[in-house]
N, C-alpha and C positions, 0 to 999 in steps of 0.2 A: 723409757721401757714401758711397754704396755705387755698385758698380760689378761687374758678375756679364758675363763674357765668355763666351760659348757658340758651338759651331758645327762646332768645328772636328775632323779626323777623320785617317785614314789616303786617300789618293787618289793616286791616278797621275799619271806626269807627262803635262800636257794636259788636266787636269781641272780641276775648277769644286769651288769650296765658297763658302758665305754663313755670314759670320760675325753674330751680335746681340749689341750687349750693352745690356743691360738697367741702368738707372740711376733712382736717388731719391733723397732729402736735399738736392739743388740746384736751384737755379732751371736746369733743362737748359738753355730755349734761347733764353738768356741766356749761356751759355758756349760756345768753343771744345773742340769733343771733337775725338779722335784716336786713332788703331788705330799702335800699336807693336810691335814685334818683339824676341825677344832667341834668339839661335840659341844653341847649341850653344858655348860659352868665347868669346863675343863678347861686346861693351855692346849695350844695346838701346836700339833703332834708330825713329826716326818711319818710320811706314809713309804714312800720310794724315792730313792733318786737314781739319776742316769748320770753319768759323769761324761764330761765331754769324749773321754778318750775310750770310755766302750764300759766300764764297768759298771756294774747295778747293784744295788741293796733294798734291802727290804725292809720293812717292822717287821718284829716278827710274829703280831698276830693278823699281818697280813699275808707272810710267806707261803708260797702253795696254792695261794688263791687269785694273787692282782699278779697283773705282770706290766709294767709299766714299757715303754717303747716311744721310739722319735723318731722323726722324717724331717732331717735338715733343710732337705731341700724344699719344705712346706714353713718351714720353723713354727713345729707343730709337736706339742709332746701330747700321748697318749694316756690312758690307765684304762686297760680293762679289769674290770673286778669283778669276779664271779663267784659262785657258792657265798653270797653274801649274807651277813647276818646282821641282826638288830644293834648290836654293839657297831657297825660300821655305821649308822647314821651320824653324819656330820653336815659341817660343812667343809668343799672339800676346795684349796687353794693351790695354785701354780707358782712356783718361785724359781728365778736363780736362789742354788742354793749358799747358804751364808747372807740371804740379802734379807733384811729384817724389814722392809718396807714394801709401800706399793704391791700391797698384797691382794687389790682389788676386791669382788664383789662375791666370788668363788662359785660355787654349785650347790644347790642342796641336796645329798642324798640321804631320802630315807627308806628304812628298810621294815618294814610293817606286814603283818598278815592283816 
């Protein structure tokens, strides 16, 4: 399983970023992906998931703002996040979700004036 997280940047609060992560080694969509967080001396945190068979969820002090999304046929899962805030600075990881490993190098977003 590889899992390569990209996207992510330095942006203002009120800003917009799209996160990709890029995956191979698994049958994709066939599986549950999901975009996590882990801040600053926190645990890290489910942001979204997409379940293989169409359903989605949220955190919820993400909801209304990210909307997560995939393109099978790239085995490519998305996160755009927008009206971002300071609280959303993390780093942000790609997983099968349930998969406690191989959780790669992830993204840094931070959210700063």
């Amino acid at each position: 399983v590889q899992l390569q997280a990209s996207g992510g940047g330095l942006v203002q609060p009120g800003g917009s970023l799209r996160l990709s992560c890029a995956t191979s080694g698994f049958s994709f969509h066939l599986k549950n992906m999901g975009w996590y967080r882990q801040a600053p001396g926190k645990q890290r945190e489910m942001v979204a998931v997409s379940q293989a068979r169409g359903n989605i969820y949220y955190a919820d002090s993400v909801k209304d703002r990210f909307i997560i999304s995939r393109v099978n046929a790239e085995n490519t899962l998305y996160l755009q996040m927008n009206n971002l805030k300071p609280d959303d600075t993390a780093v942000y990881y790609c997983n099968v979700e349930g998969r406690t490993e191989g959780w790669g190098q992830g993204t840094q977003v931070t959210v700063s004036s």
